[in-house]
Every structure is written in C-alpha cells, then in structure tokens.
FINU-788535 format. One record per residue (C-alpha): x, y, z; residue in one letter. Coordinates in steps of 0.001 Angstrom, whole numbers, always signed. Layout:
BEGIN
<pt <X, Y, Z>, 'A'>
...
This chain:
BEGIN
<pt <-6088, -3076, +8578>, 'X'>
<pt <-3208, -1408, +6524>, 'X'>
<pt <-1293, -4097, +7005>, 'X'>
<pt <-3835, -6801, +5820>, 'X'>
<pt <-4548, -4214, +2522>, 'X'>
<pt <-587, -5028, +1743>, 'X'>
<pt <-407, -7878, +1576>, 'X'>
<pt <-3855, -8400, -49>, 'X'>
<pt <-2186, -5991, -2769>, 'X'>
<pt <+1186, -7682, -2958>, 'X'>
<pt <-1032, -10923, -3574>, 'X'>
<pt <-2906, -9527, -6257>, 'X'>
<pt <-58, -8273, -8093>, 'X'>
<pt <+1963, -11568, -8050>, 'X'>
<pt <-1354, -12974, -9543>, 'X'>
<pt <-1527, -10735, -12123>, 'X'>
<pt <+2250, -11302, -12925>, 'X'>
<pt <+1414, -15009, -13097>, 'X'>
<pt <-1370, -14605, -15341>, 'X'>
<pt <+697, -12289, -17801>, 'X'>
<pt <+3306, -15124, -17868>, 'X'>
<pt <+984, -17675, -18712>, 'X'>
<pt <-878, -15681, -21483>, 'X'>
<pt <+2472, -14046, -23064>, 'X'>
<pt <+4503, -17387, -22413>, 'X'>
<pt <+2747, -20479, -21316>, 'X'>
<pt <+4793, -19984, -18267>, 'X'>
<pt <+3037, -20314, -14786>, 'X'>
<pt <+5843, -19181, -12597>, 'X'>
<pt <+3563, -20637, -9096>, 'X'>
<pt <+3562, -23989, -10842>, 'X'>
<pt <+7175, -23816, -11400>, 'X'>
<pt <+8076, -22577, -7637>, 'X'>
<pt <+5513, -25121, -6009>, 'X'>
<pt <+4822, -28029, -8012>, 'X'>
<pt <+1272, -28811, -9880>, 'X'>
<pt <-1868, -28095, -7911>, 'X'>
<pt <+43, -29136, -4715>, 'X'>
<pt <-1124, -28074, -1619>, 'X'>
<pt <+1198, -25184, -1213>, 'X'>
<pt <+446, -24095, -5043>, 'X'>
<pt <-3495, -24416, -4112>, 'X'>
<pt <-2566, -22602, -973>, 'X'>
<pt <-1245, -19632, -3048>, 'X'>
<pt <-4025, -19674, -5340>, 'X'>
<pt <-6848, -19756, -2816>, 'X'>
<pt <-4908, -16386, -1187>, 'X'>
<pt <-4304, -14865, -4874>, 'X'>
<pt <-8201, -15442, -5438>, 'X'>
<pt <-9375, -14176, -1396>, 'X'>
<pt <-6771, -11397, -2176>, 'X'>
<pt <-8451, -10356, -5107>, 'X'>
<pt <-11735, -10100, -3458>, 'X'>
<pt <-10559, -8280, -419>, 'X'>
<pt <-9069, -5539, -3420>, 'X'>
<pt <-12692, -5048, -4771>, 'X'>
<pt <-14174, -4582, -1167>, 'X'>
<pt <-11182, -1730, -1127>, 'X'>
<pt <-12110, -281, -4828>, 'X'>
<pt <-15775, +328, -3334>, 'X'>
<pt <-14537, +1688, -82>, 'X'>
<pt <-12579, +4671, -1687>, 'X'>
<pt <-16306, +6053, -2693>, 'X'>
C-alpha cells in the first residue's frame, strides 16, 4: 500500500500546483503538456481527482 499512498500523494501535489498556476496566472500547466480536455488530460484529471480522495481516506486513517 505504501507504494499506492505515493503516488496518490505525488498526484495530489501536481494538482495542487496546477490549481495555484491557474489562480495566480491563468496558466493550466496539464492543458499545456496534454492538449484541451483530451483523453490523456482527462486521464490526468480523473487520477488528480481519485488521488485526492484516496488522500482523505489516509487523513482519517492517521486517527
């Protein structure tokens, strides 16, 4: 499972960088890598969002 919590983490934190991008400069770096809502950019965001969720499984599991 550690390794699955990773990656889950790594994913979070490039979709936080994303977001602060987009909010400081109207910049959304996985549009830029992976074209507009293409599969591979949906792909990425459909991981971001499951990694998020797996993250807030985690927060309630340190209890």
């Amino acid at each position: 499972m550690k390794i699955i919590d990773t990656i889950a983490l790594i994913l979070v934190i490039i979709g936080a960088i994303n977001w602060g991008l987009i909010g400081l400069f109207q910049f959304n770096l996985v549009e830029f890598l992976f074209g507009a809502m293409t599969i591979l950019s949906r792909i990425i965001y459909i991981l971001v969002g499951i990694s998020g969720l797996w993250c807030i499984r985690k927060l309630f599991d340190r209890a």
